[in-house]
Steps between C-alpha positions, in 0.01 A plus 500: 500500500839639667502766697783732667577446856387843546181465296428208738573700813236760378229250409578330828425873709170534242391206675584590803356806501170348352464254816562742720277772384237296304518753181794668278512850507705783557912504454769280542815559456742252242836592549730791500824582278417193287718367217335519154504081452324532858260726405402381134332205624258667747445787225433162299224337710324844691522711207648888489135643596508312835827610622648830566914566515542785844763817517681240762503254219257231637288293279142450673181358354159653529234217564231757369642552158585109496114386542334809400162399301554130595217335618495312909550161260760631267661609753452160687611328192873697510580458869432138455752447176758726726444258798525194219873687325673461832356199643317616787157389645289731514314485836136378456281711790194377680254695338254652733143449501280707271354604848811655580598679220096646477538591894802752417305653219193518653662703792667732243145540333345603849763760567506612190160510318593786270772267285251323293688462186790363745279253648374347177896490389600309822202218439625483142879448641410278762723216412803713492364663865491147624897389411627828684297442797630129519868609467453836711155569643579791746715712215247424247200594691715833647596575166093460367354701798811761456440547136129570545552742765707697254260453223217605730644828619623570155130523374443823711838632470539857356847649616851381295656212734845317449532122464714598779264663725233199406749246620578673820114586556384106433758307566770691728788462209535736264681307298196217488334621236764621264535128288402168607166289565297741669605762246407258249133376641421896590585629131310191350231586722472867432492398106145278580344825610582669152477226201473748339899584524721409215777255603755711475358826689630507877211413732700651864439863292139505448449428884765823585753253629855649360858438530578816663309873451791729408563350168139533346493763289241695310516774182326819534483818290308723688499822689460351825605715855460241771556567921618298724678500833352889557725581143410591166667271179459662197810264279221322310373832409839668352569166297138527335565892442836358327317219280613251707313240656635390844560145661372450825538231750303342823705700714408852312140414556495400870384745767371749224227703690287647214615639133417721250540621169720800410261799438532523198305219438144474565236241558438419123851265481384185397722203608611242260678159610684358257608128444777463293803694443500606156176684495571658805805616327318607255175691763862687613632631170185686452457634802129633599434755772171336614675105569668334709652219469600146707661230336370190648783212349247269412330399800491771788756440783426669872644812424338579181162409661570746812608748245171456319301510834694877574439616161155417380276684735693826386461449150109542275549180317708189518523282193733188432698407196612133426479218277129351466587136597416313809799649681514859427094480579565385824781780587225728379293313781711486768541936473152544486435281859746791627320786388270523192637524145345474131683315177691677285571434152457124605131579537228263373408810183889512455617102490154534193693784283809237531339195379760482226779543771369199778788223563344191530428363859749195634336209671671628847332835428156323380499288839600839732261683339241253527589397877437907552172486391355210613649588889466845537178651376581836646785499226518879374590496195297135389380659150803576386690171644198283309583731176833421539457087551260504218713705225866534609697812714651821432853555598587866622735548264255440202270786578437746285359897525249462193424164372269393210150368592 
């Protein structure tokens, strides 16, 4: 097969990069200003999902989205035909002795016990351990001992943190943990302690680890009067009063000293969070004195939990609305381990009255759903997720006020 000069320049720095590091990861850059004939042929052999055009017009390729779902051998498999397409030998290490490679994760095991599901994932990977510690022992076994360190703290961690922050805490970069290997072997690590986590649901979220606070956002129609910095806010308030509901961000909620609700309204509000747009739409076009209402965007981001966490103790009831599949039973879940809430109209009685109505259950959804179950016990809401794997879900949209036995 012929190549470009330039294609062959890249593949050369692939393998380059491979010896020196021991793994493919993170971003290299192609080229910048590039002609189109230049271009086409490395669009050609990396495909369009791998490589990303900047605002300074450079072409750069994204190792993650080149071997994403690839397996250690497949991946194996195309460094070797790259090494064959421009004639180079690819260097054949002196693997180290089992010993070796056990030593490194037995010393990862002692110091961190609590990483079980880790552990058994490293012994299954061993082969792939072994070929970066024989090309670069002391930045693979950094890179191991850093990730679980992260992993480790991020078990117990309950405040909002930056990738940012967590690279300058760990590592003393704060750019280290923004893209590349470690970013790569913390993420995939994070993942083994929830299997239960579709693929394409961002792990760094459910441990509070966020690209930056001010731009999570939360919806809230309520008549909330929070105090903070020895002064009264009462914005969220007038917009409720109006019929509005009001957007608020990470910043709004920081340094709030206690809240209330206006006087008008007593104890008996009952707070509903909501998960999808259109029937919170539809909760605010017929507007009811006694609720108030959070709209959680699917799966609850920081903000919308701390908002939840201000609001519930003031309020007689909580209650959640979502869809009745694996996922929306699980948001359901994750509001109730911040303060205690019942289903509503996704309740166990109310997914019977909709029999007629139940979407039928996807294998991704069947194998969440059953991962749930079989892992956590404790589960909340397990009768209605077993309903729900045994005769389909009900989307939000599909409820109805009276429906016929």
């Amino acid at each position: 097969m012929n190549i470009s000069s330039l294609l062959h320049k890249i593949l050369k720095k692939v393998c380059q990069r491979h010896e020196r590091r021991g793994s493919l990861s993170g971003i290299m850059k192609l080229g910048q200003d590039l002609e189109g004939e230049e271009q086409q042929p490395l669009e050609n052999f990396f495909g369009l999902n791998a490589l990303k055009y900047t605002g300074k017009n450079e072409l750069k390729l994204s190792f993650d989205h080149l071997l994403e779902g690839k397996s250690s051998s497949e991946i194996n498999d195309w460094l070797l035909s790259v090494y064959q397409l421009i004639g180079r030998k690819r260097p054949e290490p002196e693997p180290f002795l089992g010993d070796d490679v056990d030593v490194v994760l037995d010393r990862l095991r002692l110091a961190y016990p609590r990483l079980g599901q880790i552990h058994s994932f490293l012994q299954q990977d061993k082969i792939a351990i072994d070929q970066q510690l024989a090309i670069v022992p002391e930045h693979t076994t950094e890179r191991l001992f850093t990730a679980a360190k992260i992993v480790d703290f991020l078990q117990d961690n309950s405040q909002e943190i930056t990738l940012s922050e967590l690279g300058a805490k760990f590592c003393g970069n704060s750019k280290e943990l923004r893209q590349g290997e470690l970013h790569k072997t913390v993420a995939q690590w994070l993942r083994l302690l929830l299997p239960y986590l579709p693929k394409n649901e961002p792990v760094w979220q459910e441990f509070l680890v966020i690209q930056d606070r001010l731009t999570i956002s939360a919806l809230l129609f309520a008549p909330l009067i929070y105090y903070k910095n020895g002064r009264k806010y009462d914005w969220i308030n007038q917009l409720y009063q109006a019929g509005e509901p009001a957007v608020l961000n990470w910043f709004h909620l920081e340094g709030i000293t206690s809240c209330s609700l206006a006087p008008a309204n007593n104890a008996k509000s009952t707070l509903i969070t909501c998960e999808n747009e259109a029937p919170f739409s539809q909760l605010l076009r017929t507007p009811n004195l006694n609720q108030i209402l959070i709209f959680t965007a699917g799966f609850p981001n920081r903000t919308v939990r701390r908002l939840y966490q201000l609001l519930a103790p003031l309020c007689s009831s909580c209650r959640h609305w979502g869809d009745s599949d694996p996922a929306g039973l699980r948001i359901a879940a994750i509001l109730r381990g911040c303060h205690p809430l019942d289903l509503w109209r996704c309740d166990l009685a109310t997914l019977k009255r909709h029999h007629k109505k139940l979407l039928p259950v996807s294998k991704n959804q069947a194998q969440i759903g059953a991962t749930i179950l079989n892992n956590d016990p404790n589960f909340p809401f397990s009768p209605e997720l077993a309903f729900t794997l045994k005769h389909g879900w009900l989307e939000q949209e599909s409820w109805q006020e009276s429906v016929p036995s």
